[in-house]
Z-matrix of the N, CA and C atoms (Angstrom, degrees):
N
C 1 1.455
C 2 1.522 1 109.05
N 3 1.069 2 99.16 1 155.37
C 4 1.810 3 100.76 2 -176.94
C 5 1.624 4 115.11 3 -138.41
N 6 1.271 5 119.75 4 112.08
C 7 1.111 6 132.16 5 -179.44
C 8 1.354 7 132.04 6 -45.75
N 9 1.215 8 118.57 7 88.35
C 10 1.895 9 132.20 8 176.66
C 11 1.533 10 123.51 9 -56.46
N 12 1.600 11 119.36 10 -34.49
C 13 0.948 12 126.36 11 -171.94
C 14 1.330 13 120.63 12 -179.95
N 15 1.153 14 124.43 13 103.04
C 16 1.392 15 130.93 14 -175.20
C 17 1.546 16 123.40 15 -112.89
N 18 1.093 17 124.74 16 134.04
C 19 1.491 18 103.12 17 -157.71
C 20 2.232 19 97.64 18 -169.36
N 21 1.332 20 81.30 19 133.63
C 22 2.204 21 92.01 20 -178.55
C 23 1.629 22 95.77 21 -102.84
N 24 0.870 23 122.40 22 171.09
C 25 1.829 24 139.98 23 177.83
C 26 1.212 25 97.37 24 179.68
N 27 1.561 26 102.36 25 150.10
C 28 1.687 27 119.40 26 145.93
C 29 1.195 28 104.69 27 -116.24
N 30 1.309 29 118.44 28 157.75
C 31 1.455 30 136.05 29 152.99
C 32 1.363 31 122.02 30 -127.62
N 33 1.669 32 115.47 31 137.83
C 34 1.429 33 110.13 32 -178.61
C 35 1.820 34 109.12 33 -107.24
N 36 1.376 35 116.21 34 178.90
C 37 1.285 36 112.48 35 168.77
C 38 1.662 37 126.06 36 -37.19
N 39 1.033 38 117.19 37 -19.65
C 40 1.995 39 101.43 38 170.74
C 41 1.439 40 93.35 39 -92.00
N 42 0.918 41 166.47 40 38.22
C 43 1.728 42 164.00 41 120.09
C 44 1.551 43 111.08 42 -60.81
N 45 1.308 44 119.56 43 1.34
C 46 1.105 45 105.79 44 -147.59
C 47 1.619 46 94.16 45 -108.29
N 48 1.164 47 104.08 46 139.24
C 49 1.656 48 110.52 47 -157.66
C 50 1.571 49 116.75 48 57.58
N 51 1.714 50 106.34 49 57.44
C 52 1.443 51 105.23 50 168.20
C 53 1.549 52 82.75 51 -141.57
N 54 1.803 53 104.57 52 -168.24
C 55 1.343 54 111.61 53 178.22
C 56 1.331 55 119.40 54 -140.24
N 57 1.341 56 139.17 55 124.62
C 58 1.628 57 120.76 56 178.69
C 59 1.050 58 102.22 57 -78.08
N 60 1.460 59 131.66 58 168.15
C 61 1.311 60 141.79 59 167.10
C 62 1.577 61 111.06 60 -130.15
N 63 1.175 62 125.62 61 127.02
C 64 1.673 63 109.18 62 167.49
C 65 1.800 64 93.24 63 -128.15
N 66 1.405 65 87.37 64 -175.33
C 67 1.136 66 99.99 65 -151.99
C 68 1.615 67 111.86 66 -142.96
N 69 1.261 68 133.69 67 112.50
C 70 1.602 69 141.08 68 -172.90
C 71 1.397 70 139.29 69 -133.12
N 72 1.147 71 131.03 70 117.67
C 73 1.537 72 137.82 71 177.03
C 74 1.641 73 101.75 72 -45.64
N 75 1.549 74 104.63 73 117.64
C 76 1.456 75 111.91 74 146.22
C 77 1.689 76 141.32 75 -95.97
N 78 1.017 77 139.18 76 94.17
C 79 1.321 78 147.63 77 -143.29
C 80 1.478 79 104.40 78 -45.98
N 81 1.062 80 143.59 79 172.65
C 82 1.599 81 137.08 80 136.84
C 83 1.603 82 108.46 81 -68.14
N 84 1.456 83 114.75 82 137.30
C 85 1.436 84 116.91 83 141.27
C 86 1.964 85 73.29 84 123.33
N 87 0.798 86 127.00 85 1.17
C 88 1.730 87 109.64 86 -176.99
C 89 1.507 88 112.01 87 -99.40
N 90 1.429 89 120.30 88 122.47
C 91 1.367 90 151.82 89 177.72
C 92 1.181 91 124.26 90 -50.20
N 93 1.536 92 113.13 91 -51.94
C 94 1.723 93 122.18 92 167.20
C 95 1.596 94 113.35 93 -149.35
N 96 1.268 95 118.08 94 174.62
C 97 1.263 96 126.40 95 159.89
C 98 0.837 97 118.45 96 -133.63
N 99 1.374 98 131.98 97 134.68
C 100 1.457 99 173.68 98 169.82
C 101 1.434 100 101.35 99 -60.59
N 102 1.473 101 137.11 100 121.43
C 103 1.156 102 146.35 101 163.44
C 104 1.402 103 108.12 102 -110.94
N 105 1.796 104 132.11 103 114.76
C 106 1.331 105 131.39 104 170.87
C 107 1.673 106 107.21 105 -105.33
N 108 1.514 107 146.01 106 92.49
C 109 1.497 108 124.15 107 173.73
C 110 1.642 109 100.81 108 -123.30
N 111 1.301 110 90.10 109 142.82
C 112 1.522 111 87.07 110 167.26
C 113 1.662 112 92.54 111 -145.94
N 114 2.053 113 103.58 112 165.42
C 115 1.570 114 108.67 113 162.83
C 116 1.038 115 113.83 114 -150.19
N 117 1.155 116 109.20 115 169.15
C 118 1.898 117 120.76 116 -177.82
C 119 1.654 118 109.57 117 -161.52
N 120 1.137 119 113.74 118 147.45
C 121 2.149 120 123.02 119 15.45
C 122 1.195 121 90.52 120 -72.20
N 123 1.741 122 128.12 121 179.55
C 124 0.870 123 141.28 122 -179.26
C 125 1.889 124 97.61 123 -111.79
N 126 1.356 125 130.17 124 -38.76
C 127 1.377 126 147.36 125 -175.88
C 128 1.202 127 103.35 126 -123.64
N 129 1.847 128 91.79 127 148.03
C 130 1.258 129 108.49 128 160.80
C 131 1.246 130 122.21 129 -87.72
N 132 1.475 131 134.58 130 134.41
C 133 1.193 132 138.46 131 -162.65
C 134 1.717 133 121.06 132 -87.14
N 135 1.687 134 99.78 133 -40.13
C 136 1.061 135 113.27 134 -163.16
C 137 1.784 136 109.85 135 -102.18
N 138 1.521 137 100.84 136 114.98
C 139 1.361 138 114.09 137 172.85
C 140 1.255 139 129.63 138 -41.49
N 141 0.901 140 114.75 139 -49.38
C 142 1.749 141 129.92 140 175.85
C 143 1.371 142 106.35 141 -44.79
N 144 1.466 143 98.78 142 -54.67
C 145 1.785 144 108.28 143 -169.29
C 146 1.333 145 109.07 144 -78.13
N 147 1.289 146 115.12 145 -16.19
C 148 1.771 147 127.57 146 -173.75
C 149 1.752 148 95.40 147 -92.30
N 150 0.674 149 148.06 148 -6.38
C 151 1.797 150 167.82 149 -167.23
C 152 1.551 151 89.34 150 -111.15
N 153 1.536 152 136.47 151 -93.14
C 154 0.853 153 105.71 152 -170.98
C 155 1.478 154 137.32 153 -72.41
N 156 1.303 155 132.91 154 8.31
C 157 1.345 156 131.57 155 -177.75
C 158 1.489 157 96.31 156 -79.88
N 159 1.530 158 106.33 157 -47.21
C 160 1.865 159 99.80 158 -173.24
C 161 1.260 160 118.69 159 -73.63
N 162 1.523 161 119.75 160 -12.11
C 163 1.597 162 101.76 161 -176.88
C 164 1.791 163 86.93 162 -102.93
N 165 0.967 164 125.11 163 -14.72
C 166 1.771 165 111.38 164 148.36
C 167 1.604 166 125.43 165 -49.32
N 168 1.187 167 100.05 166 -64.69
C 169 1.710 168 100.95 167 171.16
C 170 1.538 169 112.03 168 -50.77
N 171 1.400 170 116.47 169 -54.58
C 172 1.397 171 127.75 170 -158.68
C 173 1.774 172 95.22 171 -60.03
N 174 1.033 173 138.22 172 -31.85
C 175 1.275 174 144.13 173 -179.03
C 176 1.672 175 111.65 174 -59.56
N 177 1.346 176 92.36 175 -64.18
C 178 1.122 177 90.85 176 -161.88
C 179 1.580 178 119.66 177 -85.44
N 180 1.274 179 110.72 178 9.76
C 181 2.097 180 135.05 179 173.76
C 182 1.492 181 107.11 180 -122.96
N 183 1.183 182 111.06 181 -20.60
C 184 1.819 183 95.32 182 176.03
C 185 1.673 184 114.75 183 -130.70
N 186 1.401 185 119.16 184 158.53
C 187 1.361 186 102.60 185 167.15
C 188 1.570 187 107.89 186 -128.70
N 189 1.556 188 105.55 187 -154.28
C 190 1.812 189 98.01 188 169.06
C 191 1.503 190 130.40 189 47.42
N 192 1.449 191 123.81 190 -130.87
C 193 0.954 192 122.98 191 -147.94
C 194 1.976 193 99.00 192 -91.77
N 195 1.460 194 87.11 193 -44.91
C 196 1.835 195 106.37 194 166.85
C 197 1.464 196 108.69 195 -48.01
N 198 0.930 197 120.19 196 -65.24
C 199 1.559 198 125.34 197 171.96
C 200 1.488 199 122.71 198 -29.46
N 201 1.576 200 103.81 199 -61.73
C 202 1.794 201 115.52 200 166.91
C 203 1.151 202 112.93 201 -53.05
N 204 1.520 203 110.41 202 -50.42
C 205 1.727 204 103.20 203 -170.52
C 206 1.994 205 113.37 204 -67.44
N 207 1.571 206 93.31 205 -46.87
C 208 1.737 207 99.16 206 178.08
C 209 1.922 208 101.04 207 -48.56
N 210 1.005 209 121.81 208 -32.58
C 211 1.936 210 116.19 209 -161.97
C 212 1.280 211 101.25 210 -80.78
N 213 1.536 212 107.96 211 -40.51
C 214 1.892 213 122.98 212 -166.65
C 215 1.926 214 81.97 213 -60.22
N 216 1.306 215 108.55 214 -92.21
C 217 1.540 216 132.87 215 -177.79
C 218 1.800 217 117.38 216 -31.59
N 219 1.339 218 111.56 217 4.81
C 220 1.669 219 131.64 218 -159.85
C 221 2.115 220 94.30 219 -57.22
N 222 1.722 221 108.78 220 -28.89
C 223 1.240 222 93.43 221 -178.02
C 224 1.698 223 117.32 222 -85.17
N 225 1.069 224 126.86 223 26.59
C 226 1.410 225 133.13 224 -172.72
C 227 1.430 226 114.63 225 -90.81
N 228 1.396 227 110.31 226 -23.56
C 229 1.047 228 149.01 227 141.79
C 230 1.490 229 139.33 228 -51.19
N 231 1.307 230 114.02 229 -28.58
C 232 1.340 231 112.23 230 -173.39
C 233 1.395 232 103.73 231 -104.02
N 234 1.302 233 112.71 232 130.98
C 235 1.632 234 127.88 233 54.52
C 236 1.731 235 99.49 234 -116.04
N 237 1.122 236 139.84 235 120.16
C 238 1.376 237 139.37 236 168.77
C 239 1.528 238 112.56 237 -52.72
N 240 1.657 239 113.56 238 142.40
C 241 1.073 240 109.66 239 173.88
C 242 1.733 241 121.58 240 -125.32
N 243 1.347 242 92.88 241 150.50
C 244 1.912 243 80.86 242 175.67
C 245 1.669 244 90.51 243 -88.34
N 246 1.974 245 85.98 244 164.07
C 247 1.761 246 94.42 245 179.77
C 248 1.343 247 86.71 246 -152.89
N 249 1.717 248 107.75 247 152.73
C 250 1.376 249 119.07 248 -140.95
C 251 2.075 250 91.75 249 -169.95
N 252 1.047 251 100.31 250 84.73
C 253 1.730 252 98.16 251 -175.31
C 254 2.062 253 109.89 252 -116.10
N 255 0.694 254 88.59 253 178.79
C 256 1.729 255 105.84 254 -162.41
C 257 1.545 256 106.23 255 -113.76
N 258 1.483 257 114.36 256 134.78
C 259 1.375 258 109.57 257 153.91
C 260 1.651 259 104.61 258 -150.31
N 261 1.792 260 96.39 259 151.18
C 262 1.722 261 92.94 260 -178.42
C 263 1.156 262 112.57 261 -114.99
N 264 1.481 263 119.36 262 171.85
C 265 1.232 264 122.04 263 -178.25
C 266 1.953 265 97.30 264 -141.46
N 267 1.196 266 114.87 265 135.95
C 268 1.343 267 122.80 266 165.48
C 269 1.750 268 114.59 267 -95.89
N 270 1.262 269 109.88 268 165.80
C 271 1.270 270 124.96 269 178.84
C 272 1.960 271 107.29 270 -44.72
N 273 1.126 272 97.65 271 -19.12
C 274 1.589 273 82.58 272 -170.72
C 275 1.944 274 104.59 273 -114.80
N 276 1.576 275 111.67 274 -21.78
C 277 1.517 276 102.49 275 155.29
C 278 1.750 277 87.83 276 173.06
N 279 1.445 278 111.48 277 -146.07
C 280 1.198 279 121.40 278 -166.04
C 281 1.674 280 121.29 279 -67.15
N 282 0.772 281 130.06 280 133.96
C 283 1.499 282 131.19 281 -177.04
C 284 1.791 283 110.32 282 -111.42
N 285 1.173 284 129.43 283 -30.51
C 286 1.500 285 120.82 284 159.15
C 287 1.417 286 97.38 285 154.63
N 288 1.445 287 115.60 286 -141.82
C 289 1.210 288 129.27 287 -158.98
C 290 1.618 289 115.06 288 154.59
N 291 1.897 290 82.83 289 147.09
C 292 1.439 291 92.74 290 -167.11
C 293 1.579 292 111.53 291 -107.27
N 294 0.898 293 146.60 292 98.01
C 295 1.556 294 165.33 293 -140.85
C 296 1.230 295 92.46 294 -114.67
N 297 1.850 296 139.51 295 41.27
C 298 1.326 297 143.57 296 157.15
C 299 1.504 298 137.15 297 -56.86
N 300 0.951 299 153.72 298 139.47
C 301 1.518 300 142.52 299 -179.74
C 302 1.645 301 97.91 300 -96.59
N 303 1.398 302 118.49 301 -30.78
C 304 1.610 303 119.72 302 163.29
C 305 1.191 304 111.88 303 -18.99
N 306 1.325 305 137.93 304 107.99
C 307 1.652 306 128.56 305 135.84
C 308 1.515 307 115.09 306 -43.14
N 309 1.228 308 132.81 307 -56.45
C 310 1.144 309 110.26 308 164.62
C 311 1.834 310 135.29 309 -130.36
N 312 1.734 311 108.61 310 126.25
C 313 1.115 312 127.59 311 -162.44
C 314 1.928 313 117.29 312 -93.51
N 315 1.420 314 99.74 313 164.52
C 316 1.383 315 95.17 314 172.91
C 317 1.481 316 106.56 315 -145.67
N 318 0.828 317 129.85 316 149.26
C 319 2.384 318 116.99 317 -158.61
C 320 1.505 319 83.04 318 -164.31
N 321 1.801 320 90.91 319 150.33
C 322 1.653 321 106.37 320 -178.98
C 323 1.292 322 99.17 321 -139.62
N 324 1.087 323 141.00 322 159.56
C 325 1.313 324 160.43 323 176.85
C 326 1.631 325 116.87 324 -121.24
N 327 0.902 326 131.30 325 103.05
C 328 1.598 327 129.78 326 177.84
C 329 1.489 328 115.81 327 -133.19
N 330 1.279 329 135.33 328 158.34
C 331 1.200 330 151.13 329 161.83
C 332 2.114 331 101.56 330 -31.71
N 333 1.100 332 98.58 331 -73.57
C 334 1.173 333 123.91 332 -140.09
C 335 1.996 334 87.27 333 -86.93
N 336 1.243 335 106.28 334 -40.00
C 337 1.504 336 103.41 335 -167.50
C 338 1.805 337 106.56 336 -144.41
N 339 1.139 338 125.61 337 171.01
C 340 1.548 339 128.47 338 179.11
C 341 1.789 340 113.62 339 -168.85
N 342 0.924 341 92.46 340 158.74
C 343 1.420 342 104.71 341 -162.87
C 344 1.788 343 100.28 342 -65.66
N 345 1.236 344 119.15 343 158.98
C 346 1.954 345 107.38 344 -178.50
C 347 1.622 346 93.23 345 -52.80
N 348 1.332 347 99.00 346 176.56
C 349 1.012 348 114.49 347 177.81
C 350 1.602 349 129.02 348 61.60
N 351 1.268 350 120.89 349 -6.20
C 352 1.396 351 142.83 350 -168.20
C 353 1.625 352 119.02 351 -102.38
N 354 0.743 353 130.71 352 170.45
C 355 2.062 354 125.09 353 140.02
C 356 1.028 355 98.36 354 -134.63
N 357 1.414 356 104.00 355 144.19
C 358 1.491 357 156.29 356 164.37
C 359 1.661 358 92.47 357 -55.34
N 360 1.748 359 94.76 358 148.34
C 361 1.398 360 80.05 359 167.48
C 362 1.728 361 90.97 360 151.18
N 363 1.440 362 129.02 361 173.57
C 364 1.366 363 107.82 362 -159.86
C 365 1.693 364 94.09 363 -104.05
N 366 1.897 365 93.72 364 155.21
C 367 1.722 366 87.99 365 -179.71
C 368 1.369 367 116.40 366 -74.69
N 369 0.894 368 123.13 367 117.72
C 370 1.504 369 117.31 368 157.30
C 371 1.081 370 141.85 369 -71.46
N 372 1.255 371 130.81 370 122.37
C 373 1.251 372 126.49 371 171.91
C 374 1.461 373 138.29 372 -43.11
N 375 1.311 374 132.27 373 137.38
C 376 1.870 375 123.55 374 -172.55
C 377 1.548 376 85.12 375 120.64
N 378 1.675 377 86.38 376 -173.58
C 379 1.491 378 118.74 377 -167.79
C 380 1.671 379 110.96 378 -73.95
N 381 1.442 380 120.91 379 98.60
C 382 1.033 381 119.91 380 150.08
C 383 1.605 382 129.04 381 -89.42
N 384 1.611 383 105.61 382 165.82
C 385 1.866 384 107.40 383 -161.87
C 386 1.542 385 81.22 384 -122.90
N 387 1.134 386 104.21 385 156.63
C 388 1.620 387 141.07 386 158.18
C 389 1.269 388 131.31 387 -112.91
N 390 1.476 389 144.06 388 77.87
C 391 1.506 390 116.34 389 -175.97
C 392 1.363 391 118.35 390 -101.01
N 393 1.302 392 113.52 391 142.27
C 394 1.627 393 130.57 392 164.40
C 395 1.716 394 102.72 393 -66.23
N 396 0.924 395 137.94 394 104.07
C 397 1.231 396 139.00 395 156.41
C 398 1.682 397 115.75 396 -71.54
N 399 1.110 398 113.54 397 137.47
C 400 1.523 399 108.06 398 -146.97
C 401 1.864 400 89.02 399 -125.75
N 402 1.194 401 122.49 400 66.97
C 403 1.683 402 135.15 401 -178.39
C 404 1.346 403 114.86 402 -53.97
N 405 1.367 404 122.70 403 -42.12
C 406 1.447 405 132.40 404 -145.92
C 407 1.680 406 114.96 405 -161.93
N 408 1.107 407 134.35 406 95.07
C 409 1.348 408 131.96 407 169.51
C 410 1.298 409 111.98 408 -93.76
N 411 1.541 410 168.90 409 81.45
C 412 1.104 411 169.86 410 -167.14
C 413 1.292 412 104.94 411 -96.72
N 414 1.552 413 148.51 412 -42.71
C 415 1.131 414 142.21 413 -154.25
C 416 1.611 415 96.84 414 -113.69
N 417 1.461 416 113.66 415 165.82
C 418 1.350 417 119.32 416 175.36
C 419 1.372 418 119.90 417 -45.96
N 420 1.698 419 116.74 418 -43.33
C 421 1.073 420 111.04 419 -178.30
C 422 1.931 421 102.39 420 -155.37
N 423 1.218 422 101.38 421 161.32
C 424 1.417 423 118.37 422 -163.76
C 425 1.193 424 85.01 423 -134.86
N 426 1.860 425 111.06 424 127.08
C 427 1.195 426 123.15 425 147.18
C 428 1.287 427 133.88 426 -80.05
N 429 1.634 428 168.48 427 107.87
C 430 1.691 429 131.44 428 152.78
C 431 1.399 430 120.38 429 -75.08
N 432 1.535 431 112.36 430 -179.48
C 433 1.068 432 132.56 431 138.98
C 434 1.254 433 136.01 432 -158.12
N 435 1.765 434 115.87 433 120.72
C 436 1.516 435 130.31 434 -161.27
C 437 1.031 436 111.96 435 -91.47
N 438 1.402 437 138.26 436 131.23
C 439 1.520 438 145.61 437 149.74
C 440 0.940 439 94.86 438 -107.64
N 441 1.596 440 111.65 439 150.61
C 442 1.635 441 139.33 440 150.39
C 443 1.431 442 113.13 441 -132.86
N 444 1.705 443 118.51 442 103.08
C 445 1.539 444 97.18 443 178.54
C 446 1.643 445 87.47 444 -128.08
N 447 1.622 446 92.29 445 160.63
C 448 1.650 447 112.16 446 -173.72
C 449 1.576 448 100.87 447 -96.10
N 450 1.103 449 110.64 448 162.88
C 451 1.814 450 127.93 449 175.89
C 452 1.696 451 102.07 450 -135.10
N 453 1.403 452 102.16 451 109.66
C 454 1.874 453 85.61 452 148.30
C 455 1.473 454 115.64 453 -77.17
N 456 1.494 455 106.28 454 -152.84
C 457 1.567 456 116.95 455 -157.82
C 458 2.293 457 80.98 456 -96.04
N 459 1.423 458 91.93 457 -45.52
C 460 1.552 459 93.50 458 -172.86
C 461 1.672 460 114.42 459 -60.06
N 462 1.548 461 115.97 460 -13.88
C 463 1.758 462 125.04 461 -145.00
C 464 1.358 463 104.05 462 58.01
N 465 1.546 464 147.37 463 -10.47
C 466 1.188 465 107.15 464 -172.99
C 467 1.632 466 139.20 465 -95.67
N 468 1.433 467 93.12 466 36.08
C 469 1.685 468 109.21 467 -177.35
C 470 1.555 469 97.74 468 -87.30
């Protein structure tokens, strides 16, 4: 297998509802790709801080009677999580996406077959995109880490 794109980030709470995008050369002659991401923490641990994020949110989306009950009820909710999902795009347009709650994932792309969320379909060569979709930051800080490696039919790419 041969490595397309490898890549670490953190993100903290203002990331949250944005998206990274990177960006990588795919060779001719390669069969599938290999998707490795995982992140952490996955939860927030600490109550206090899980208390105030929801009667923050709860303010500013609910009022009245909904409001009291969502702040009273704030542990129904806990442990909060960050969420952090993937979608690709090939040289010719969108290829799918993984909309996982998994911290850590593994996705393939092939002609013939693809991981859920994906299509099958042959790799093409050129500039393919990757994005980190960045859903949820709850904790101080969020780590990733992205692999993309290609396979021919022989392995020897």
């Amino acid at each position: 297998m041969r490595t397309l794109l490898e890549v670490q980030g953190h993100v903290t709470e203002t990331a949250s509802r944005s998206q990274i995008s990177y960006s990588f050369p795919v060779p001719e002659g390669l069969e599938e790709l290999h998707i490795k991401f995982r992140y952490a923490p996955k939860v927030l641990e600490d109550k206090a801080r899980t208390r105030e994020l929801v009667e923050t949110a709860a303010v500013k989306y609910m009022e009245g009677e909904r409001l009291a009950l969502y702040v009273e009820q704030w542990e129904k909710v806990y442990p909060l999580q960050n969420l952090l999902t993937l979608s690709m795009d090939d040289p010719r347009g969108y290829r799918g996406a993984a909309h996982r709650h998994t911290p850590e994932q593994e996705h393939r792309l092939r002609n013939a077959d693809a991981s859920p969320g994906f299509w099958p379909g042959p790799i093409h060569a050129g500039r393919w995109r990757i994005t980190v979709s960045v859903h949820a930051v709850v904790t101080d800080l969020c780590t990733y880490e992205l692999l993309v490696l290609g396979n021919s039919e022989e392995g020897l790419l």
